[in-house]
C-alpha positions in Angstrom: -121.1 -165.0 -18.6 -124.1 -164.8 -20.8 -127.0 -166.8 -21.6 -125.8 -169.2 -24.0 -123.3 -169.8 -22.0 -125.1 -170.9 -19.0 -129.1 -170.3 -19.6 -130.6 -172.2 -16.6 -128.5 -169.6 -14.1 -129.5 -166.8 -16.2 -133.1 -167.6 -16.2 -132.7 -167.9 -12.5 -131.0 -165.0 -12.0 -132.8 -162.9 -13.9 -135.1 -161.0 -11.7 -138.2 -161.4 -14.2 -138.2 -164.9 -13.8 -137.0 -164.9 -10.1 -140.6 -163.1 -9.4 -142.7 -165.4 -11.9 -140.8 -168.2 -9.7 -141.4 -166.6 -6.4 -145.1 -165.5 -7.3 -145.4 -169.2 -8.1 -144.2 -170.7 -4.8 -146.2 -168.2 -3.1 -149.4 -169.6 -4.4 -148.5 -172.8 -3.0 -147.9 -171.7 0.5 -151.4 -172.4 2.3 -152.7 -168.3 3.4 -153.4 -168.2 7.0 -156.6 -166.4 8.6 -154.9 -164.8 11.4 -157.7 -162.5 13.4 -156.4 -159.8 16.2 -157.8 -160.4 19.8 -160.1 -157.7 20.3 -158.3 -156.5 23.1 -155.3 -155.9 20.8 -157.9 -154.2 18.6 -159.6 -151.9 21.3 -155.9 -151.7 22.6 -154.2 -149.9 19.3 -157.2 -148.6 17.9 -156.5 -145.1 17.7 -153.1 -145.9 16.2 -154.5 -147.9 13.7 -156.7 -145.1 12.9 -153.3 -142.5 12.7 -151.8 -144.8 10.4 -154.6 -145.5 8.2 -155.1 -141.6 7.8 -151.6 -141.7 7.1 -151.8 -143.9 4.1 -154.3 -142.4 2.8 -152.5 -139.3 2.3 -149.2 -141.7 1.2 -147.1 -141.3 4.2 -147.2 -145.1 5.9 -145.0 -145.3 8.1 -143.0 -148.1 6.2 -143.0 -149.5 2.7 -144.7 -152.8 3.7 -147.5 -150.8 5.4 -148.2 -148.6 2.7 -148.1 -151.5 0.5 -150.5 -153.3 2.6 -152.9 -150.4 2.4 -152.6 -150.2 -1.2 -153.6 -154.0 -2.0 -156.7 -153.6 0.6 -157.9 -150.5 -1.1 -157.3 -153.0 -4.4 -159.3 -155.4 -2.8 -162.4 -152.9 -1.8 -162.3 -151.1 -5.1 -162.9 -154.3 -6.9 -165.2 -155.3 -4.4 -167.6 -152.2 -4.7 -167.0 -152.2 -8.1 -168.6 -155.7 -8.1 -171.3 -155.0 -6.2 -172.6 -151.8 -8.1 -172.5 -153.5 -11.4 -174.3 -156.7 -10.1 -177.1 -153.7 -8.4 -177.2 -152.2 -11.8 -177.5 -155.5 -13.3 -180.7 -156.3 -11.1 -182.3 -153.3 -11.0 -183.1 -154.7 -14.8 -184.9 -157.3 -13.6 -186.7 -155.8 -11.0 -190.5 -156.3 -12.1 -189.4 -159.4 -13.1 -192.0 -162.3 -11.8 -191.1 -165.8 -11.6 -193.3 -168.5 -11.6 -193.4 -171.0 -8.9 -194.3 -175.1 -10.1 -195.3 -177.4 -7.3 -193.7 -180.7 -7.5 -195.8 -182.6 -5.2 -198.0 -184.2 -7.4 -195.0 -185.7 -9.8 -195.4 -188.9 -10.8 -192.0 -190.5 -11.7 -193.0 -193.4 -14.1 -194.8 -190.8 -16.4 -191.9 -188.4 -16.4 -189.6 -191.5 -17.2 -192.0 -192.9 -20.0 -192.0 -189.1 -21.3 -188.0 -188.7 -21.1 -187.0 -192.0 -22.4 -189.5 -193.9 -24.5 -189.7 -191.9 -27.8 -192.7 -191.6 -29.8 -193.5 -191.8 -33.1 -195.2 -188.2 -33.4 -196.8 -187.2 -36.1 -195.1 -184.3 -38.4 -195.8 -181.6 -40.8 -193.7 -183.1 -43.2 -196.1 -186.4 -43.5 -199.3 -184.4 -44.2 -197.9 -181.3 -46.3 -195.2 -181.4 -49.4 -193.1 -178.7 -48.2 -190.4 -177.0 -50.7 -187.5 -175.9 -49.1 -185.9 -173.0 -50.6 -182.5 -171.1 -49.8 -182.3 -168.2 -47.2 -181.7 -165.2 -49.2 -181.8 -162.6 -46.6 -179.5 -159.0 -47.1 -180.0 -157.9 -43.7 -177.1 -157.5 -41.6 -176.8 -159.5 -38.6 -177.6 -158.1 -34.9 -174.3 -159.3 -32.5 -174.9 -159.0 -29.0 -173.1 -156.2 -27.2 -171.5 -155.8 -24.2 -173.6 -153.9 -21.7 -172.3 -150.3 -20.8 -173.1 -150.4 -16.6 -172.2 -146.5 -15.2 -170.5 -147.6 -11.6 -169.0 -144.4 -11.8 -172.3 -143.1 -10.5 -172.6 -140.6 -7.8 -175.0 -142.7 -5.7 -172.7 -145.4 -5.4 -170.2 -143.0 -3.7 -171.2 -143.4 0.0 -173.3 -146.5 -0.5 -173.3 -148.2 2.6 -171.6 -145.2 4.7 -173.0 -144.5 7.9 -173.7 -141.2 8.3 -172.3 -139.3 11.3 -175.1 -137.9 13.7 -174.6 -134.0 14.2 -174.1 -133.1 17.8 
């Protein structure tokens, strides 16, 4: 059988599609918050630990356990990675100062009469005959570019470790 012969079986079969199908149902399926008891916790904690040292060095105990590991590790790398960028970000705008408006004294009809009744203003154009006169301008034009953020940095290596007390 081939694909013109049949193509909604081979598009099911085919197990490209079957995970594009199954990632799709997944989606769907409403994810759970399921929390240990902390006596199960306290309980298997120094197994936990084993296996998590285990993983690290790649030898989980099971396929589904190492591959468990390697989506939270995902999930803290991109995490951290996050978070340093949006410190580096910051640090920018560090002497920054904002200025605070008090609002107390607002009076609404003015701020209405402002917003929506327009005005007849006077212009430049009614007092001064103004020429207007093509831009001829050879300079090249400044695009913005994409801001180069280190996260690689070496202080951002143990950020937020706690550091072990020396007996």
């Amino acid at each position: 059988m081939n694909a013109k012969q049949n193509p909604e079986l081979y598009y099911l079969v085919n197990p490209v599609y079957s995970k594009k199908i199954h990632n799709k149902t997944e989606e769907k399926v409403p994810i759970t918050n399921k929390v240990p008891k902390k006596k199960d916790k306290l309980f298997y904690k120094k197994r936990i630990q084993q296996v998590t040292k285990d993983c690290i060095q790649s030898k989980g105990p099971s396929s589904q356990i190492q591959a468990a590991y390697n989506e939270y590790l995902l999930a803290c790398i991109e995490y951290f990675k996050e978070e340093d960028t949006m410190e580096l970000i910051q640090e920018e705008y560090s002497d920054l100062v904002l200025e605070t408006h008090s609002t107390d004294n607002v009076d609404i009809d003015e701020l209405t009469e402002d917003l929506y009744i327009k005005k007849d203003d006077p212009k430049i154009e009614d007092f001064i005959a103004i020429k207007k006169s093509a831009l001829t301008t050879n300079k090249p034009i400044e695009y913005p570019k994409q801001k180069v953020v280190d996260i690689k940095n070496s202080k951002f290596k143990t950020k937020g470790v706690k550091k072990k007390e020396k007996k």
